[in-house]
C-alpha positions in Angstrom: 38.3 178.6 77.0 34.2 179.1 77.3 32.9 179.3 74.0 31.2 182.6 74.3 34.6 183.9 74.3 34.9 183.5 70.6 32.0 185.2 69.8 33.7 188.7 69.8 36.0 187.7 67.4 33.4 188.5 64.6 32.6 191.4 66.7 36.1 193.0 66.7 36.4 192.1 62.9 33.0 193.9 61.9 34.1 197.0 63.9 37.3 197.6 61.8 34.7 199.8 58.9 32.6 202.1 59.8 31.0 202.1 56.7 28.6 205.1 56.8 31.8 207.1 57.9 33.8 206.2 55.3 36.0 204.6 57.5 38.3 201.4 57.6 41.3 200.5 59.3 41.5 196.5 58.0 44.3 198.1 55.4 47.4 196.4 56.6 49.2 192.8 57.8 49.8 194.5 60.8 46.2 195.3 61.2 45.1 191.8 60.7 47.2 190.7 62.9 45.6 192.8 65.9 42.9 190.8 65.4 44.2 187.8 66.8 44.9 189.2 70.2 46.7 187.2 72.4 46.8 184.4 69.8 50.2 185.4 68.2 51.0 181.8 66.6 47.3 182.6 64.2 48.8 186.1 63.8 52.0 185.1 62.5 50.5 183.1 59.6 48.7 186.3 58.6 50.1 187.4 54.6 49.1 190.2 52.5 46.4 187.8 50.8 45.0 188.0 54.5 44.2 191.9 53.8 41.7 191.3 50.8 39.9 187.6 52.4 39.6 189.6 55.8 37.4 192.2 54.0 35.2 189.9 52.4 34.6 187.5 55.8 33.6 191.1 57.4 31.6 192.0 54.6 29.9 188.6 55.2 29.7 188.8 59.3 28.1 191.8 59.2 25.2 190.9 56.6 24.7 188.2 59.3 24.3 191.4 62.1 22.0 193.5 59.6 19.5 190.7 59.0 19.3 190.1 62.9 19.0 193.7 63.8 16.6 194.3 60.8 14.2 191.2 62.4 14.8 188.9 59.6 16.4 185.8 62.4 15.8 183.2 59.2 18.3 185.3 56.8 20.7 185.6 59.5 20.7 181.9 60.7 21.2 181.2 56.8 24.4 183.8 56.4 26.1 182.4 59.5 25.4 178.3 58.3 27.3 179.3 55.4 30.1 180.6 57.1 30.2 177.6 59.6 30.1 175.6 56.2 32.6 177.1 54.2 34.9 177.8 57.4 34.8 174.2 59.3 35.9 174.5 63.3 38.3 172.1 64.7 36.9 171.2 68.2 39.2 170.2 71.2 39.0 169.5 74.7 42.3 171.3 76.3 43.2 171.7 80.0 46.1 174.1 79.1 46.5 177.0 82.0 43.7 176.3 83.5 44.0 174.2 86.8 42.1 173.5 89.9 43.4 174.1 93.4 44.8 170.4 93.7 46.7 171.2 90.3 44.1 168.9 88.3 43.3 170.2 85.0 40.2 172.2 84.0 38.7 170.4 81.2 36.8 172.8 78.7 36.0 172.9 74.8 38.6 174.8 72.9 38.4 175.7 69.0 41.6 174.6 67.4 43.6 176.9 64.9 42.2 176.3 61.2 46.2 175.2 59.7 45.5 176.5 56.2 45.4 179.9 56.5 45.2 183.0 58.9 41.5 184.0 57.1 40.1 180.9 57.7 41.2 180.3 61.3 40.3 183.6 62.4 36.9 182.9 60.3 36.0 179.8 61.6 36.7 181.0 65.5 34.3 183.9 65.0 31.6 182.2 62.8 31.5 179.1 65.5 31.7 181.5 68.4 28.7 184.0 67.1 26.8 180.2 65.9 27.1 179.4 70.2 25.9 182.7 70.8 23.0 183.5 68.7 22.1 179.7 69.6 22.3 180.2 73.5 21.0 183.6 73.7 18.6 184.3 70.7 19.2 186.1 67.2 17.7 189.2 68.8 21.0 189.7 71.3 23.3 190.5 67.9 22.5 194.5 67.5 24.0 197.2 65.2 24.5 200.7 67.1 21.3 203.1 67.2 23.4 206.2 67.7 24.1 207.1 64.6 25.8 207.3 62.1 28.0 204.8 64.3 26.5 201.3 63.7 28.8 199.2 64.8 28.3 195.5 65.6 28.0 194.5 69.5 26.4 191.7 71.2 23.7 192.6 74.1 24.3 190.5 77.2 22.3 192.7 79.3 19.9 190.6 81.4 16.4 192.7 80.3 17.5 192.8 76.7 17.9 196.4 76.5 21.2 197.5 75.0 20.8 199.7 72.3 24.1 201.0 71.8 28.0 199.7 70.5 29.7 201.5 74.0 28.7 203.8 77.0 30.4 206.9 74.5 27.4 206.0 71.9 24.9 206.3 74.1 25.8 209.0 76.0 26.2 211.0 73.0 22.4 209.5 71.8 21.0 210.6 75.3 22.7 214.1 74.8 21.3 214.1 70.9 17.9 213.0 71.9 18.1 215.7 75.4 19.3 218.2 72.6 15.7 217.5 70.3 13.2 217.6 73.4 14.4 221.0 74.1 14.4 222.3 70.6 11.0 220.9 70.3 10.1 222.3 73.8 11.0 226.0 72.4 9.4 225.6 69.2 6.1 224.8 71.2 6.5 227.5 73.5 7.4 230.1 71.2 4.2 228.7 68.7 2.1 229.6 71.5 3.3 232.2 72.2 2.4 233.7 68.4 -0.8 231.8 69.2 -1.2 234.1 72.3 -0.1 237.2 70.6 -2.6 236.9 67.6 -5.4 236.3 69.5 -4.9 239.7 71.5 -4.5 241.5 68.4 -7.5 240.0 67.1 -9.6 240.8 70.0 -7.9 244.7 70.2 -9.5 244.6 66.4 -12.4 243.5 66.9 -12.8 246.3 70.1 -11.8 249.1 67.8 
């Protein structure tokens, strides 16, 4: 499994609040657990004590998103270092499903599951993965959604470094906000000249009289 794979793991944790909404839906085992995706056997370690550390690894994943979004790469390199400290990967090389044509297996890194706890495997995974990623691509490609009040996490892979928004829904409703204003702004200005126009003839009819 490529690396870069495990990079949405802290991208599918951040998403779960939506904190300028008001929203969260990190509030059950069950939840958690959806996290994990196709990784069931990390899933079924998950207790309610996963509910609570969950929050707090998002809490810190998404500081590490603010600081890049906000410029500061130094404060976000920092953020994730600690993670990768505190939540230590487990490399492996694994050939496991994946085979040539000849039936040879495909040798490629995989990140082991941490055996302590469900918090700390699923941390370490998406610490490591987002560590290969602002590594191989640059801090700048770790965004936080413009349309707002969304902001939710995503990671630009665009090849002219140009996304700008969390899903095609955001930014279509961005391009239909932003239409929206030009038009507004188009009316005001035509309707201000307009009372521009009208004065002016009234002041002229005056000054005829």
């Amino acid at each position: 499994m490529e690396l870069a794979y495990y990079s949405d793991y802290a991208v599918r944790l951040v998403n779960t609040e939506e904190p300028s909404r008001g929203q969260d839906s990190l509030t059950s085992v069950e939840a958690v657990r959806e996290l994990f995706g196709a990784n069931q056997s990390a899933a079924r370690r998950t207790t309610d004590s996963d509910v609570t550390r969950f929050r707090s690894v998002r809490g810190r994943l998404r500081a590490v998103f603010e600081a890049a979004d906000g410029g500061d790469e130094t404060l976000a390199v920092d953020l994730l270092n600690s993670l990768l400290l505190e939540f230590p990967v487990s490399p492996q090389i694994s050939g496991h499903d994946h085979r040539d044509e000849d039936g040879s297996p495909l040798w490629h890194m995989h990140l082991a599951d941490h055996p302590s706890n469900a918090t700390a495997g699923f941390a370490a995974i998406a610490a490591m993965g987002l560590a290969f990623h602002l590594t191989e691509y640059g801090v700048d490609r770790l965004g936080l959604c413009e349309a707002a009040p969304c902001r939710n996490a995503y990671l630009d892979t665009s090849t002219n470094r140009s996304r700008r928004y969390c899903s095609d829904r955001c930014a279509t409703r961005a391009n239909v906000a932003a239409y929206r204003a030009r038009k507004r702004l188009e009316a005001d200005r035509s309707a201000s000249t307009g009372r521009s126009a009208d004065s002016a003839q009234r002041t002229t009819a005056n000054g005829e009289r």
